[in-house]
N, C-alpha and C positions, 0 to 999 in steps of 0.2 A: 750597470750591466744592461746590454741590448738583446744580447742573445743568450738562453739560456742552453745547459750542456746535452749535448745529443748526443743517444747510442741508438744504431742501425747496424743490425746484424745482416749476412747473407744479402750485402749492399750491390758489390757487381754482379752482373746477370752473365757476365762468364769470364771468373777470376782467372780460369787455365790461359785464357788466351791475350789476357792481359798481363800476365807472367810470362807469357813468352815473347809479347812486346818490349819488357825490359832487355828480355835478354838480347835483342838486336840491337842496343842504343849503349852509345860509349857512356861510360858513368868516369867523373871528374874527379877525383880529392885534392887531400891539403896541399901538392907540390904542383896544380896546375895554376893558370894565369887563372880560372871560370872561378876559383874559388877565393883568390887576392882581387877580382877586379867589383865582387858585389862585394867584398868584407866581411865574409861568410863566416861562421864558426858554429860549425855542426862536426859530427864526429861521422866516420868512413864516410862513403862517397855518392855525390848524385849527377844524376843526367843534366844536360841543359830541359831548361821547361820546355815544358811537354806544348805551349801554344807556337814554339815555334818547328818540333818535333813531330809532333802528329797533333795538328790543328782539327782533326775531326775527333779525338778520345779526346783532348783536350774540356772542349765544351762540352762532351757529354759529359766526362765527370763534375765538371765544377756547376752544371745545370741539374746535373741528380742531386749533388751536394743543396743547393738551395732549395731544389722543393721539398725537401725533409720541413721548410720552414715556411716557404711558400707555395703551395702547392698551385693555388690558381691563379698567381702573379707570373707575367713579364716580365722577366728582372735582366737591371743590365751591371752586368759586373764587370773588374778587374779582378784576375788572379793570377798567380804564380802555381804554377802546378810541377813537381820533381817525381821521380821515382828518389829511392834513397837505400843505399846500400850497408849495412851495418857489419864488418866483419865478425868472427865468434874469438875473434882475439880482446876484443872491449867487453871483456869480464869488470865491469864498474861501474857504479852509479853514472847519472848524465848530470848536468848543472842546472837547479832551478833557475828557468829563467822567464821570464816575459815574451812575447811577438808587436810586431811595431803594427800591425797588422787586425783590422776589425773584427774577420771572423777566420781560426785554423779549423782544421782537417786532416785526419788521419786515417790511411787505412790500407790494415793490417792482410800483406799478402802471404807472407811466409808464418811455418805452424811454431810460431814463437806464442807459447800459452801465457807465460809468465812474466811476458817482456813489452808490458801496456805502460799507459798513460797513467800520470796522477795528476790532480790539481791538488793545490798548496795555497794554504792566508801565512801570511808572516806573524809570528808570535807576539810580534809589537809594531805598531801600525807603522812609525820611520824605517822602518828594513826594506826601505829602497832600492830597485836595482841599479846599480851606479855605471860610470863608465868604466874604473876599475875594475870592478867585478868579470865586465863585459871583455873585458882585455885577459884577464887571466881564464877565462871560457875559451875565447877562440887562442890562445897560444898553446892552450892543453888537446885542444882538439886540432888545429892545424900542425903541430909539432909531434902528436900522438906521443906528448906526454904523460906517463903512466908513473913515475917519479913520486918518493914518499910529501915530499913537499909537496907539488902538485895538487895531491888525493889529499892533504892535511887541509891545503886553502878551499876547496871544494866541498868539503868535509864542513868545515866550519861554516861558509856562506851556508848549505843546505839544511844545516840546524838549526837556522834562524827560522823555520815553516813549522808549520802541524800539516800533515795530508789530511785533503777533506774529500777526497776522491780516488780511488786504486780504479781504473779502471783495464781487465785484462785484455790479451790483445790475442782474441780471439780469431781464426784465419777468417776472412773477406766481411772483416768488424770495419764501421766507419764510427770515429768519435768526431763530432766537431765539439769546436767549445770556442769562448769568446779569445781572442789574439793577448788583451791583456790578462788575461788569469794568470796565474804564477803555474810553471807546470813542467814535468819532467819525467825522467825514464830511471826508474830504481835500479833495472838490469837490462843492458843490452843483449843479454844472451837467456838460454832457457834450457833446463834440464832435459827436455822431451826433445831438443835436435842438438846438431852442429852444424846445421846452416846459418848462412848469413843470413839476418834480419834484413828483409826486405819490406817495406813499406812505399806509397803513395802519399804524398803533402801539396796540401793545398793551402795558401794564403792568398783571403781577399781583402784586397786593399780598398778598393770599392765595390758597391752594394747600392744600384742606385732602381728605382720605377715607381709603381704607384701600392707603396706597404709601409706597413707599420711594423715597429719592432715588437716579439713576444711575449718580451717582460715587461716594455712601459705597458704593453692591454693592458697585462695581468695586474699590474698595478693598480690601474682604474677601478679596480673590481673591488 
């Protein structure tokens, strides 16, 4: 592990107008070309990234994101940044999975209280995520497969974890956490609205200047 998991509350310095930035931006799902052409398999719908959409939010999010970890470092990154839209029709767990990706980020803009992040260890060290698995993830969510089989195969991959993290998804919450931690969304939706889950995501693929990672210091110590 490089990075350890971070909670940052009251993260944007003005969420209102960052929610009405979504709302001027076409948001993509499972039937368009944006979502077969990366091999995407997320459930309801996101923007193209935001670095080629608004290049100046762009960096300031993914430059706030890193100084939670570097505050007096020059850092030069790669990221993927989306808005992401969750309809309140996906009453269902999400599929534990992994990110191919260093460090993620999430943050929570709609008043979904109940509808956070958890991180997961697999019960037994071989409960690998496979390409299988990966296949029956993005069919159920490209497909908006809701189907008793469907929910049985997802059912059973996600019983292979313990939760070692609930973390809730508090409005203008930011969680990062490391890309490969195992990790998932128990409920897309939340008793206190009937809005769409809206969220912010960030994947960095690169992380490059002059720093050290959190947890090897910590190590040292």
């Amino acid at each position: 592990m490089l990075f350890p998991s971070l909670v940052q509350d009251d993260f944007l310095n003005d969420i209102e107008s960052v929610i009405e930035l979504s709302k001027k931006l076409p948001f993509k799902g499972p039937t368009d070309d944006f979502f077969n052409k990366i091999n995407g398999g997320w459930p309801g719908e996101r923007t193209d990234c935001l670095s080629v959409l608004n290049t100046n939010f762009y960096i300031y999010f993914c430059s706030k994101v890193l100084k939670l970890y570097y505050p007096g470092e020059i850092i030069c990154f790669e990221a993927e940044l989306y808005f992401q839209r969750i309809p309140s029709t996906f009453n269902f767990p999400g599929w534990i999975h992994q990110d191919s990706n260093q460090l993620s980020a999430v943050c929570y803009l709609s008043n979904h209280k109940d509808s956070g992040t958890s991180l997961y260890k697999p019960k037994n060290f071989y409960n690998v995520y496979s390409d299988a698995i990966d296949k029956l993830k993005k069919k159920s969510y490209r497909d908006s497969d809701f189907s008793e089989e469907s929910a049985a195969a997802r059912d059973a991959w996600n019983n292979k974890f313990d939760c070692i993290l609930d973390v809730p998804s508090y409005r203008n919450r930011v969680f990062c956490f490391e890309g490969s931690k195992y990790h998932g969304v128990k409920n897309f939706t939340s008793e206190n609205t009937e809005d769409d889950r809206l969220t912010l995501i960030c994947f960095f693929q690169k992380i490059e200047g002059n720093i050290k990672y959190p947890a090897v210091e910590s190590r040292k110590i």
